[in-house]
N, C-alpha and C positions, 0 to 999 in steps of 0.2 A: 176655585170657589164659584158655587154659581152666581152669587149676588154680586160679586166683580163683576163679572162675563155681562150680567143683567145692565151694572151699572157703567161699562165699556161701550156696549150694545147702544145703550142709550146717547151715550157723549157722540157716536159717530152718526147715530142716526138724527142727533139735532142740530149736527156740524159745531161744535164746541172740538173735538178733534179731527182730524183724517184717519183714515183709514189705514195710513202708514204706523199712524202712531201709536197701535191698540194692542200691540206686544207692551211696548214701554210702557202706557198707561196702567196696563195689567199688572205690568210687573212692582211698579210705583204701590198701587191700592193693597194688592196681595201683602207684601211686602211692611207697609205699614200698619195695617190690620192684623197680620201672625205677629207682629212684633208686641203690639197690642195687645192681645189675648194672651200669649204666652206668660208677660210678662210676672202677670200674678203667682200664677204659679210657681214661676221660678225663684222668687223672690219665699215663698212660701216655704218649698221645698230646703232651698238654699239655709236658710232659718232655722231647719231640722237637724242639716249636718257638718253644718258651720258657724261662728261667732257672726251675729250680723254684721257687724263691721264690715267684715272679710267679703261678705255676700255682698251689699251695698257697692261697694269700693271698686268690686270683680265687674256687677253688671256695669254700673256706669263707664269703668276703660273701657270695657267689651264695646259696645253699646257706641259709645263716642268714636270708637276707632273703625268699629263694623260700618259703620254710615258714610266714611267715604274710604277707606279699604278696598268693599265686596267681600266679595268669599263663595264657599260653595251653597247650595242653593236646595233641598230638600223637594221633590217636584210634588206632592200634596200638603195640605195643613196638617194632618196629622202622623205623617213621617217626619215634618219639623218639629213639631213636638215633641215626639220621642225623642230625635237626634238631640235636643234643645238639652230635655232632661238629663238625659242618661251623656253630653258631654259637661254638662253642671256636676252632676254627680262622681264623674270621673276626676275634674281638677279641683272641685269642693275638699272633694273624701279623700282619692288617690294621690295626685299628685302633689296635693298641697302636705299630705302628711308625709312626704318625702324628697318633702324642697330640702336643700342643703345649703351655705353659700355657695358652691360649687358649680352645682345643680341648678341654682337660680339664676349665676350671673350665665352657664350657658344657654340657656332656655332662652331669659332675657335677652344674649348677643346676636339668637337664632333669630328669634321673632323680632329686633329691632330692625337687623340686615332689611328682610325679608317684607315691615314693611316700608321703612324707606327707598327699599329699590325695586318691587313688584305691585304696589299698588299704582291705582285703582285695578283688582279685575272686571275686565271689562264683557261682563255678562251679555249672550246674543242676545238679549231680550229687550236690553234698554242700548246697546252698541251705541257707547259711545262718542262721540267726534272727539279729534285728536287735541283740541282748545281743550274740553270738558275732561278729558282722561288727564292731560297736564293743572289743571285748577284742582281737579281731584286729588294729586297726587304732592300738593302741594299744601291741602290745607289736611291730607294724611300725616302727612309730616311733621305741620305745625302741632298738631293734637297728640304727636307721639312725643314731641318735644314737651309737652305738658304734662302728659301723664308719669313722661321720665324723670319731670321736675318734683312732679307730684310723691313719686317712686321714692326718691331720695328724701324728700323732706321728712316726711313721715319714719321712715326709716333709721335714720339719723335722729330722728327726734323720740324714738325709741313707741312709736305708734305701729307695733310690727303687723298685728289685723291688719290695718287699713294698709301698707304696704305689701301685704300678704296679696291680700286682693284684687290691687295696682296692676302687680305684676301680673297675675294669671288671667285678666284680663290682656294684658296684652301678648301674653303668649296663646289665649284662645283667638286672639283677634289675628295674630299670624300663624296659628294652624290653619284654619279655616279658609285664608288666602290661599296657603299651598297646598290644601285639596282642591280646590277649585283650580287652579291650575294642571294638578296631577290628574286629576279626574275630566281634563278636555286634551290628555294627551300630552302635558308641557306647556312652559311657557310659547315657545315657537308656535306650536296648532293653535294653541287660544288666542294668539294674536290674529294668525289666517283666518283663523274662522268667524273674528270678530270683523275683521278687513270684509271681508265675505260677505257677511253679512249687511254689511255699511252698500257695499257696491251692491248687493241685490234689492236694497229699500231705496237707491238714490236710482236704479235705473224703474223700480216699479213709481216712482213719483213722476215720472214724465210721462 
């Protein structure tokens, strides 16, 4: 986006940041601006081919779990957009009309694994340090313990929407993990490459 770039441009040129840091700034701004933008839409959308409840219930797991998770990353604003829609329109329309119990407690056991034991990924863009990937990965945890809580209560209390939407949030919020790993090669490359990338920002800051 150019008005990131404009507003990057400017942070380093009035030294509010370094030079080091104008990946991660970018990444930060982008980042919460498409989340921004999108959001109406989705919400919109959602509304059309789901009980809002279900829509509601979806973004905010999603949404809560994506923020310290990661996931894979769309490289313009309007490829995230698409990929946005059309995977809303996939778990909205498709998958949710053929949840089963079956079906949902494995989706559910898939995407719990995956993100208590592979979050945060840790994107070259904002490369993590190993404190910040560990805080990450912890308050991942704690939000998955909530929404699990959440999951059930609803569930059991016979609120199926909103546990409908519980869930596919957080099975969207651990696909998305593990394309972003599949999609840098494996967990192993995505580690390298993040390692990589740490050692080439701490040796250009000397």
């Amino acid at each position: 986006m150019k008005s990131v770039d404009a507003v990057v441009a400017l942070c380093v040129q009035n030294s509010y940041i370094s030079s080091e840091l104008t990946d991660w700034l970018k990444y930060a701004l982008e980042k919460r601006l498409t989340t921004l933008i999108i959001s109406v839409p989705l919400l919109i959308v959602g509304g059309f081919i789901s009980p809002i409840e279900t829509v509601i219930s979806f973004y905010i797991s999603f949404r809560m779990l994506r923020k310290w998770t990661n996931g894979i990353h769309a490289r313009t604003f309007w490829t995230c957009f698409t990929a946005s829609i059309i995977s809303e329109i996939l778990f909205l329309c498709c998958v949710l009309r053929y949840l089963t119990p079956i079906t949902s407690c494995i989706l559910l056991l898939a995407s719990t694994i995956l993100i208590a034991f592979m979050s945060p990924y840790n994107n070259p863009n904002i490369h993590l340090s190993k404190s910040e990937i560990i805080a990450c990965s912890i308050k991942a945890r704690k939000i998955l313990l909530h929404a699990l809580f959440a999951l059930g209560i609803t569930y059991f209390s016979g609120f199926r929407r909103i546990s409908d939407g519980i869930l596919l949030g957080i099975v969207m919020a651990g696909a998305t993990l593990a394309l972003a790993y599949i999609n840098n090669g494996g967990i192993k490359n995505a580690k390298e490459n993040a390692r990589d990338h740490n050692q080439k920002s701490c040796h250009q800051s000397y």
